[in-house]
N, C-alpha and C positions, 0 to 999 in steps of 0.2 A: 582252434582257439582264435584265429585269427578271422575267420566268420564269423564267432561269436562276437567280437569286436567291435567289425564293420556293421553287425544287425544290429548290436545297441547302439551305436552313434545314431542310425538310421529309425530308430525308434524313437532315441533322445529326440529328433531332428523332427518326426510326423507330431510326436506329443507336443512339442514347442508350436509348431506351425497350428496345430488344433486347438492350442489357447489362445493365440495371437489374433487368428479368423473368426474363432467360433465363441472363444470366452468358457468361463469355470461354473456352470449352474449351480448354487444349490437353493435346499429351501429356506427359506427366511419368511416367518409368519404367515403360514397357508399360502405361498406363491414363492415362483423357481426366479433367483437373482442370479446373477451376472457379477459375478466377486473381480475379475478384470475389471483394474482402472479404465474409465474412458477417456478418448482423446478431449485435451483441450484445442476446442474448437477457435478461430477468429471470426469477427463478427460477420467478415464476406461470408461466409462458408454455415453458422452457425445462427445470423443476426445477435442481434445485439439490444442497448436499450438505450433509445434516444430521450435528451433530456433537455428541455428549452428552458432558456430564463431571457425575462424581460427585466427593462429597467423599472425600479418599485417607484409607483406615482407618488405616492406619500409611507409613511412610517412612522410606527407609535413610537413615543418618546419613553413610555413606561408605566410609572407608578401614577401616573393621575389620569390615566387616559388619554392625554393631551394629543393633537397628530401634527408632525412635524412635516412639511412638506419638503420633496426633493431642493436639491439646490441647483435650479434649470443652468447655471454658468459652468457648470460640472459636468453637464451632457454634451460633454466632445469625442470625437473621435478618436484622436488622441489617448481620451480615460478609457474609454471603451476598451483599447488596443490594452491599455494598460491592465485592464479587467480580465480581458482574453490570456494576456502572458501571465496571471497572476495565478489562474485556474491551472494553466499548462502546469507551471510550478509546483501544485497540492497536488495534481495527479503522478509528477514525477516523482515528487517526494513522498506518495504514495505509494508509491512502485506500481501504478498503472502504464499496462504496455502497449495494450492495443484499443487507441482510444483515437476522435477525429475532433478539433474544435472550428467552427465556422461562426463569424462574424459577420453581421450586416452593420455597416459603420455607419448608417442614417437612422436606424433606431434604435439599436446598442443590443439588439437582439442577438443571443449568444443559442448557438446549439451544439449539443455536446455527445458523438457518440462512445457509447460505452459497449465495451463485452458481456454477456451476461456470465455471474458466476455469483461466486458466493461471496465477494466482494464488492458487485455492482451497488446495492444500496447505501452501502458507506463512503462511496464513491460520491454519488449523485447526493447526498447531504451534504458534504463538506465541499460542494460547488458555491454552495450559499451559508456557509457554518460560520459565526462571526468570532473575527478576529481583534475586536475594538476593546483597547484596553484606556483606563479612566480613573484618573484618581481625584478625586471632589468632597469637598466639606458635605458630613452626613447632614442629609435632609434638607439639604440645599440643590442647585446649581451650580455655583462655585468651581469651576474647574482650577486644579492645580496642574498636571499633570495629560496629557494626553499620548496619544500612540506615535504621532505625530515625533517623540522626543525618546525612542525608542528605536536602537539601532538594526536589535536582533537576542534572540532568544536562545537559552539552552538548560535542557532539561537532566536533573541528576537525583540522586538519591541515598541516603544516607541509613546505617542500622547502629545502635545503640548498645550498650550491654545487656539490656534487659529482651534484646533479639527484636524491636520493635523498629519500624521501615519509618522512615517520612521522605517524601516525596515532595521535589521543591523544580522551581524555574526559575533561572535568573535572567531578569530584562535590564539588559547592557543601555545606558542611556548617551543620549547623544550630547553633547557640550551645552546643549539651551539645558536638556532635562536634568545635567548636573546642579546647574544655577537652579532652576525650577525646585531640586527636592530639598537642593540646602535653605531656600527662601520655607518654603512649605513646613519643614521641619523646626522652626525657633516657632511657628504660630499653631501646629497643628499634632495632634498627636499621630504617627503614622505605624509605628511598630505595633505590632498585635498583644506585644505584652503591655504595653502603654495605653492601649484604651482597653485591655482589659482590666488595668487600675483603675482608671478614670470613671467605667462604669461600673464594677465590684464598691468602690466610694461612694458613686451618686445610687447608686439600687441599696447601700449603709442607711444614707444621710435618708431618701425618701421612707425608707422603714422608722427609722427615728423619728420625723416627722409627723409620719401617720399615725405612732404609738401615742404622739407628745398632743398631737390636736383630739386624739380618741378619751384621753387624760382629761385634756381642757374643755371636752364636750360632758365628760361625768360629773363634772364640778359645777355647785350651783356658785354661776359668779353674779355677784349683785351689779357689780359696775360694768356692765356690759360696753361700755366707751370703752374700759379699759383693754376688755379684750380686742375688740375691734383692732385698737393699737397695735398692743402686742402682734397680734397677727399681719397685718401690715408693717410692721419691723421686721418679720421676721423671711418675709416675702420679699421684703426688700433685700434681706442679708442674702439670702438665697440668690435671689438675682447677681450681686455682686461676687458672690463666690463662686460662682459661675463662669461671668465674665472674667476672674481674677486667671483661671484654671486654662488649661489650654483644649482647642475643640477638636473633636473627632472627624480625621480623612478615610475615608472607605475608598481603598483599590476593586474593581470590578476588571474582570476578565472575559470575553463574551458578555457579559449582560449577568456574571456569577461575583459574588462578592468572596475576594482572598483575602489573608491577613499577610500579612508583609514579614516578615521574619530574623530579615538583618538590611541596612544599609551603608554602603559601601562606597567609595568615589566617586564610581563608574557604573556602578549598578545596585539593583534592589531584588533580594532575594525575597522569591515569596513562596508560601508554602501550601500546597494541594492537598487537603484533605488533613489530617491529625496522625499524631503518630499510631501505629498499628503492629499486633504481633500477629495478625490475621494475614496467610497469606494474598488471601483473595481478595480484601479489603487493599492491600498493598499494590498488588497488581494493577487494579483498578484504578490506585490514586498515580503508578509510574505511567500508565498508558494515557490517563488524562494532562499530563503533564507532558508526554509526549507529542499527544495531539495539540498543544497548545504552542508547542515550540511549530512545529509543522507549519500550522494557520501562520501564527508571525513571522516567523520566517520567509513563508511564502511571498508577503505583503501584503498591503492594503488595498483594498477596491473604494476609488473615490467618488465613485457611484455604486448607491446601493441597488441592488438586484432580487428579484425572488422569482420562486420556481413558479413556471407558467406551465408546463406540461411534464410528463415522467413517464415513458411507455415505451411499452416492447415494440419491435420493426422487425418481421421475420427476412430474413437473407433471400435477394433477388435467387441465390442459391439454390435451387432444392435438394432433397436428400437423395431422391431417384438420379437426377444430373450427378450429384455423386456419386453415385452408386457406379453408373455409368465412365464414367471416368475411373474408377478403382479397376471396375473389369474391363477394362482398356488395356490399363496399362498391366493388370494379369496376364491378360491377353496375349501381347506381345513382348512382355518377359518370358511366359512358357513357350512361345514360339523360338527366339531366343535359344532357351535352356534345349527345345527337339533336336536345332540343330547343331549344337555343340553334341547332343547326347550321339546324332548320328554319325558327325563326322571323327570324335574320338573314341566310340565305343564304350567300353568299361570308364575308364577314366571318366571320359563324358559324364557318365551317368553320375557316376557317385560325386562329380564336383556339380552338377546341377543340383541334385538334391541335398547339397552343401549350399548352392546358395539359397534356394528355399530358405533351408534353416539360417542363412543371416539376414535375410527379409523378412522372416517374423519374429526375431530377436531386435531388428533395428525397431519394428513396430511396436511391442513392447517398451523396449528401452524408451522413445518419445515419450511412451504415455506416464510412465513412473518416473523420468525424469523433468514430468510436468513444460514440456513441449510445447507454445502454443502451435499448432497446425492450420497457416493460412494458405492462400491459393500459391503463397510463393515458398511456402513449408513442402507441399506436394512435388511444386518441381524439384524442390531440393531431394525430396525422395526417388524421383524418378532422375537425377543425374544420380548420387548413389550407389543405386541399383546398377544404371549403364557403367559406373565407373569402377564396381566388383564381376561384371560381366566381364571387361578389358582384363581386368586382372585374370580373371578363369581362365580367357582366351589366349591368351600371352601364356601363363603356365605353361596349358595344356602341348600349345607349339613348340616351347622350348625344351617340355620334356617328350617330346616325340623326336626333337633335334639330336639331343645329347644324352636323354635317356638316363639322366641323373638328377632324382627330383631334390635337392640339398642344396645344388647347382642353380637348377632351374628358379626356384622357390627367390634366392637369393638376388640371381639377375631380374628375374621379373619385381619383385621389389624395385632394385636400383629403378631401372627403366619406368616405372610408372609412377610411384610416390617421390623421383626426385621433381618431374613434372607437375605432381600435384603440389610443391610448397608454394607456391604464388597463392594456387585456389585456397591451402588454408588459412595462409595469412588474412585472406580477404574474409574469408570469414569469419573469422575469430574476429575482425573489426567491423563486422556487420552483428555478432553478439553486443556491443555497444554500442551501435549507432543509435537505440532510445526510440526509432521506429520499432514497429510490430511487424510489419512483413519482413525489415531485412534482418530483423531477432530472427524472425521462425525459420530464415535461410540460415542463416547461420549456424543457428542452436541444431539444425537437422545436420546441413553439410559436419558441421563439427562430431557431433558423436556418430553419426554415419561412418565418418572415414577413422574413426577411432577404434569403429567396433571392425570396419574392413580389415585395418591392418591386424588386428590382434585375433580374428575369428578366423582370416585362411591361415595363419601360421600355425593355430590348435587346433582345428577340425580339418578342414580342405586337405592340409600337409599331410597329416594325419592319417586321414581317408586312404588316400593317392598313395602313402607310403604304404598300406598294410595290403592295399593291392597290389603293388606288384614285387612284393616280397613273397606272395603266393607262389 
């Protein structure tokens, strides 16, 4: 029974190891796939997509065509730097991890490296996605309102009894823009339900009109002066009731026109998209609302920018140099593993191919715990490896000292993981340092030493116990 034991752990142990290395083929429309996760790569190791932006010489104004040219007093160094930290911002608050930004501060030339993945492109958009919010008398210029007067942003969402989502973002204003909306609001209509009166009345009055002039064109009128009149009376009233009425403000967001939905002291709530019992319609309108908190949040670039290049850079890296490096350090891991196997015999054996099976369990665990893997992810694998090797070796001597593996197990614990609490602390605070190499140190050291202590205490011990109870 107790052979049978030991061959199934050891069969658990080669099946694991032959997914880990070799991967799960099957077929998937006429061709054999690879159902294992693959690693996520860093851009040293993997490249990545580099993505240039220049300062934009000029910019359309819009709806007439018009082109609005840079404002050269705004091409400082300074803005630049400000442009640089603003991008850092959208990619942090993107949760981009393994990204590079370089600045040339004499022409404002930014270059941005990105990882490739399935997030690279939404990445590289929202380097240049505009964040300029605007509130201006419809069909004018008129600015009431600018971004300028706009503290910061936060986006939320509300559901109704009829189970219907609306999606909204409230822009917190800053002490000019309190003044700015209460002046705006006695001459301007700004609420979405107020010019939607304003123009349900004028889309009334113009239907009346046209009925009333379609009237006065069927009628044979003799006095044609009189009509004249009449009609310049009435052109005239028009115009004054017009002017009596108050005019329509349109908020724009990016360069998209919102209706405003409530106003408040200190802020103006406005609303994204209409209410919906449509999940996906809802989605839509919470993630646009979230992208918009993002961009503002982020800040403003006071120099405008546009994308000048967008392209892949494959990794000084190659995959063969990899390859090379992996069978390296196989290499001299199973060297390693020979000579534990020779020097403690049985034991040897069965705790080397104990660690196998937590070399291709830590390898796994990486790729499903979404891992990135950069040049300083590998060393963290290859300390690791050396630091569950210390642990075998240590065992292995102390249960050849005292010949009590319960004992043994327990001291070599103490002695080496109370050694390691420095190394973990370090790394758990290289999981937040917001770099990508010392993430991928950390993220690896961390669940490496995780999987170390909790893998020899179930398998290793295990193993070792059901030998030598033979």
């Amino acid at each position: 029974m107790k052979n049978i034991k030991i061959t199934t752990i050891i069969l658990a142990i080669i099946l694991i190891t032959l997914v880990a290395f070799f991967g799960v083929y099957l077929k998937t429309q006429n061709r054999m796939e690879n159902k294992v996760k693959d690693y996520l790569l860093g851009r040293e190791l993997e490249g990545g997509r580099e993505v240039e932006l220049e300062v934009a010489n000029e910019s359309n104004s819009g709806e007439e065509g018009e082109e609005k040219k840079q404002d050269t007093s705004k091409l400082t160094p300074e803005n630049y730097e400000i442009v640089k930290k603003t991008i850092e911002k959208r990619l942090d608050n993107l949760r981009a991890e393994d990204y590079a930004i370089s600045l040339n501060k004499e022409t404002g030339a930014i270059r941005v490296e990105l990882a490739e993945n399935d997030n690279t492109d939404s990445f590289a958009y929202y380097l240049t996605a505009s964040n300029e919010i605007s509130l201006k008398e419809k069909d004018t210029e008129t600015e009431l309102l600018n971004d300028a007067m706009i503290k910061k942003s936060k986006y939320s969402y509300i559901s109704d009894m009829e189970g219907k989502y609306q999606a909204s973002i409230e822009l917190q204003l800053t002490d000019e823009g309190q003044e700015k909306i209460k002046e705006a609001a006695e001459k301007y209509a700004l609420l979405s339900t107020e010019i939607a009166e304003i123009e349900t009345a004028k889309k009334a009055k113009e239907e009346a009109e046209k009925e009333a002039e379609e009237k006065a064109e069927g009628e044979e009128t003799e006095n044609t002066e009189n009509k004249e009149e009449n009609e310049n009376k009435e052109e005239t009233d028009k115009k004054e009731n017009e002017e009596e009425g108050k005019k329509i403000a349109v908020l724009t967001i990016a360069g998209t026109e919102y209706g405003i939905s409530k106003i408040e002291n200190n802020k103006i709530v406005v609303n994204i998209g209409g209410a919906t019992a449509s999940s996906a319609s809802a989605n839509n309108n919470i993630a646009k609302a979230a992208e918009l908190e993002m961009l503002i949040n982020a800040g403003k670039y006071p120099v405008k920018y546009e994308l000048a290049n967008n392209r892949y850079v494959y990794s000084d890296i190659t995959k063969t140099q990899i390859l090379y490096i992996a069978l390296g350090i196989i290499a001299i891991t199973l060297v390693a593993l020979v000579i534990i196997s020779i020097k403690y015999r049985g034991l040897g054996i069965l705790s080397s191919i104990s660690c196998i099976g937590l070399i291709s369990l830590l390898l796994l665990l990486l790729r499903y715990a979404n891992v990135l893997i950069t040049i300083e992810g590998i060393g963290a694998i290859v300390v690791i490896i050396a630091i569950n090797l210390k642990v075998i070796q240590t065992l292995l001597r102390k249960i050849e000292q005292e010949d009590i593996i319960n004992k043994a197990v327990n001291e070599t614990y103490k002695e080496i993981f109370l050694k390691l609490i420095p190394i973990m602390i370090i790394s758990i605070t290289f999981c937040f340092s917001g770099l990508a190499s010392l993430i991928s140190f950390g993220m690896v050291m961390f669940w490496g030493m995780i999987l170390v202590a909790i893998y020899n205490i179930l398998v290793t011990k295990t193993l070792l116990k059901l030998k030598e109870s033979k």
